[in-house]
C-alpha positions as CSV (number, residue, x, y, z in Angstrom):
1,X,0.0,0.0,0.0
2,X,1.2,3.2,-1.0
3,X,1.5,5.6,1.5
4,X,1.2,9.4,1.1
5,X,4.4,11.3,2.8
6,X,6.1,15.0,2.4
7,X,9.6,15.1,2.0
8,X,11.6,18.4,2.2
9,X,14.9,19.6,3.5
10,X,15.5,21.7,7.0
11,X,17.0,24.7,7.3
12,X,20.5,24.1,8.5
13,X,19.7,26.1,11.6
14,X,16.9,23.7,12.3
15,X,19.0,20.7,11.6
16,X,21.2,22.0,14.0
17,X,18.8,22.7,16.7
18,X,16.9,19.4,16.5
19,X,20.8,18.0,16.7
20,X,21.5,19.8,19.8
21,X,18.7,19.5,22.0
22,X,18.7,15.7,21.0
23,X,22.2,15.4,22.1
24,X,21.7,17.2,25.2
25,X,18.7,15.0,26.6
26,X,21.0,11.7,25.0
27,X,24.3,12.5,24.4
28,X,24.9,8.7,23.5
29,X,23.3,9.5,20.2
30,X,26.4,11.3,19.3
31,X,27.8,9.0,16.8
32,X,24.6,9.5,14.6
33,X,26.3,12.6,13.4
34,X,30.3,11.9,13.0
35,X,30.2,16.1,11.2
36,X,29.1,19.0,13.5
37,X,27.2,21.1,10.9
38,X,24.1,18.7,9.4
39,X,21.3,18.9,7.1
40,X,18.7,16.7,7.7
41,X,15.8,15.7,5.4
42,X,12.2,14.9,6.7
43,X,9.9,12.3,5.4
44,X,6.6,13.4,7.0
45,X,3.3,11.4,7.1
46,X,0.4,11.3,8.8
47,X,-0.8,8.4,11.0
48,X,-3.9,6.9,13.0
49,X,-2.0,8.4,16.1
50,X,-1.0,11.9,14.1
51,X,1.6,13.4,12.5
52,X,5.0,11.1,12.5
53,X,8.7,11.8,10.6
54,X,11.5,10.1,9.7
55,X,15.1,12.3,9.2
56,X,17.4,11.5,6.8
57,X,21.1,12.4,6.7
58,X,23.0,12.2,3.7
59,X,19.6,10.1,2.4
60,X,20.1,7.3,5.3
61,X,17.6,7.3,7.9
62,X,18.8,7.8,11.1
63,X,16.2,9.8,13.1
64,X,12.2,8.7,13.6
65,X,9.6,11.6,15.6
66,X,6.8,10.0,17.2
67,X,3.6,11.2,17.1
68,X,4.2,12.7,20.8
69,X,7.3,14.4,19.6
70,X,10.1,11.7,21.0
71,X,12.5,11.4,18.9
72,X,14.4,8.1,18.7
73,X,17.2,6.7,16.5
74,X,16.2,4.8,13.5
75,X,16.7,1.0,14.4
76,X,19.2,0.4,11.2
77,X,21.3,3.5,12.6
78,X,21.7,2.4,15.6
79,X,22.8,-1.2,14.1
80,X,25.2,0.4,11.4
81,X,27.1,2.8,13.7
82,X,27.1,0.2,16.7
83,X,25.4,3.0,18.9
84,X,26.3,2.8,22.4
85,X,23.0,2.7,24.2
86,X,22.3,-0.3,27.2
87,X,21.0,-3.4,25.2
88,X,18.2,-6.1,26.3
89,X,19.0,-8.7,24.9
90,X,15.8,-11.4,24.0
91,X,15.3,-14.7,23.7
92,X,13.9,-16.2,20.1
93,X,10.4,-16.8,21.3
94,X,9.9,-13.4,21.9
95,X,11.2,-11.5,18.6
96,X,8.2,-12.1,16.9
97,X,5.8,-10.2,19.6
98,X,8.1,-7.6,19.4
99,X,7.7,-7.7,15.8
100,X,4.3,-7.1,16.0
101,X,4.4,-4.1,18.2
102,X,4.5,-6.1,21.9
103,X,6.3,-4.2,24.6
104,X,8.8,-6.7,26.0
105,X,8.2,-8.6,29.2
106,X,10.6,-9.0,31.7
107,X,10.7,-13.5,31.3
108,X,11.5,-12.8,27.7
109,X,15.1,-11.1,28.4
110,X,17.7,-13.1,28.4
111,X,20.7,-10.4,29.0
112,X,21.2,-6.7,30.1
113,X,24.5,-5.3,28.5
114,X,25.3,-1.9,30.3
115,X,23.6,0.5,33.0
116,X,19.6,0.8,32.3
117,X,17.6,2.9,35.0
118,X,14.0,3.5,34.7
119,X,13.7,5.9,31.8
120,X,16.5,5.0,30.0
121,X,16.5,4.7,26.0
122,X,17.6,1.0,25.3
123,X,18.4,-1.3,21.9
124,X,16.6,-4.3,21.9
125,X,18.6,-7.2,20.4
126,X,17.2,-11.3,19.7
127,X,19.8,-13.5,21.0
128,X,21.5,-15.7,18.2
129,X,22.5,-12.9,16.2
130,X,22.3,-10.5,18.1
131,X,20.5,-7.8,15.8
132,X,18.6,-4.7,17.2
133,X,15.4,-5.2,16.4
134,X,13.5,-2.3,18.1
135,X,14.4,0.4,20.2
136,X,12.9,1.1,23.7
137,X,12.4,2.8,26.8
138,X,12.7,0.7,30.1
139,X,10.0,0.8,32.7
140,X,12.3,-0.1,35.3
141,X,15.9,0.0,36.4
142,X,18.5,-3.1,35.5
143,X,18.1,-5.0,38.6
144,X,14.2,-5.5,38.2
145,X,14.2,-5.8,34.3
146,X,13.9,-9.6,34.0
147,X,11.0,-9.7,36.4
148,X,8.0,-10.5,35.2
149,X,5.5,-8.3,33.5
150,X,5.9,-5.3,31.2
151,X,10.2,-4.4,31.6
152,X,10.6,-2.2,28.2
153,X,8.1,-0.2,26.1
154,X,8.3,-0.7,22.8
155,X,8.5,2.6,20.5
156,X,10.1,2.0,17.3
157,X,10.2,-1.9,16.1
158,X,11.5,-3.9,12.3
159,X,8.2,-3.7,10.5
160,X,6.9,-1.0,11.9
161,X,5.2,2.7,9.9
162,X,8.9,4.0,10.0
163,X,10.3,0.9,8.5
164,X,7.5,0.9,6.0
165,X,7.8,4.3,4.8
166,X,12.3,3.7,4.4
167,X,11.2,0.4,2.4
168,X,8.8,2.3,0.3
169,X,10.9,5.5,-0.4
170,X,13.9,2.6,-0.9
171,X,12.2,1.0,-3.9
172,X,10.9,4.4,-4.8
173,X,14.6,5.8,-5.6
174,X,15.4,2.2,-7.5
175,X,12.8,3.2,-10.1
């Protein structure tokens, strides 16, 4: 299904404002932009929820903006540039849940790699390859993740509107 979406380019000053303000609230995101001046790209569309974007840099996706205004790292971003954010890692039984949208419960993490407190952006990897497959935000601190019930929400997931509309303007440029 063809989706309808507005791309244009930002001003470089709002590039760099949307840079620094990320940056300052998650300063980990840091290697999403190895050169200080940037010019993003925005692929806008409009959802069920409301108005959602995706940023590009340099035509790569590396930015989504949730309908609420959070803005996360685009899951193949964080993979490429190995982004150093705490990771749960899953076990296989869960990955296709989380495919599907499901936040992750706490009997379907396997590992924790680095510090995660309540709050806390985190990678969300399966465990035989290791492959983020969504990004989240933990509901509670590292100690208490593996408990059960609801341990990470999950915001932006492989297969979700995001990856949709990067497949769709993918085969769009091929043409």
């Amino acid at each position: 299904m063809k989706r309808k979406f507005k791309r244009y380019r930002l001003k470089s000053s709002e590039s760099r404002d949307l840079v620094e303000a990320l940056l300052q609230n998650c300063p980990e995101l840091s290697s999403l932009f190895p050169k200080k001046k940037v010019s993003l790209e925005v692929v806008e569309f409009q959802t069920a929820k409301g108005l959602q974007k995706v940023f590009l840099l340099e035509g790569s996706p590396v930015l989504v903006e949730l309908y609420n205004k959070e803005v996360v790292p685009y899951i193949d971003a964080a993979e490429q540039i190995s982004l150093r954010l705490p990771k749960v890692i899953v076990d296989l039984g869960a990955v296709p849940h989380i495919a599907n949208g499901a936040d992750i419960m706490g009997p379907g993490i396997v590992k924790v790699e680095g510090e995660v407190k309540e709050g806390n952006l985190v990678l969300v990897a399966d465990e035989k390859y290791g492959r983020i497959i969504a990004i989240g935000r933990a509901l509670r601190d590292k100690e208490e993740l593996k408990n059960r019930g609801k341990s990470v929400k999950n915001i932006h997931y492989a297969g979700d509107v995001f990856w949709k509309i990067v497949m769709e303007l993918r085969s769009r440029s091929k043409k």
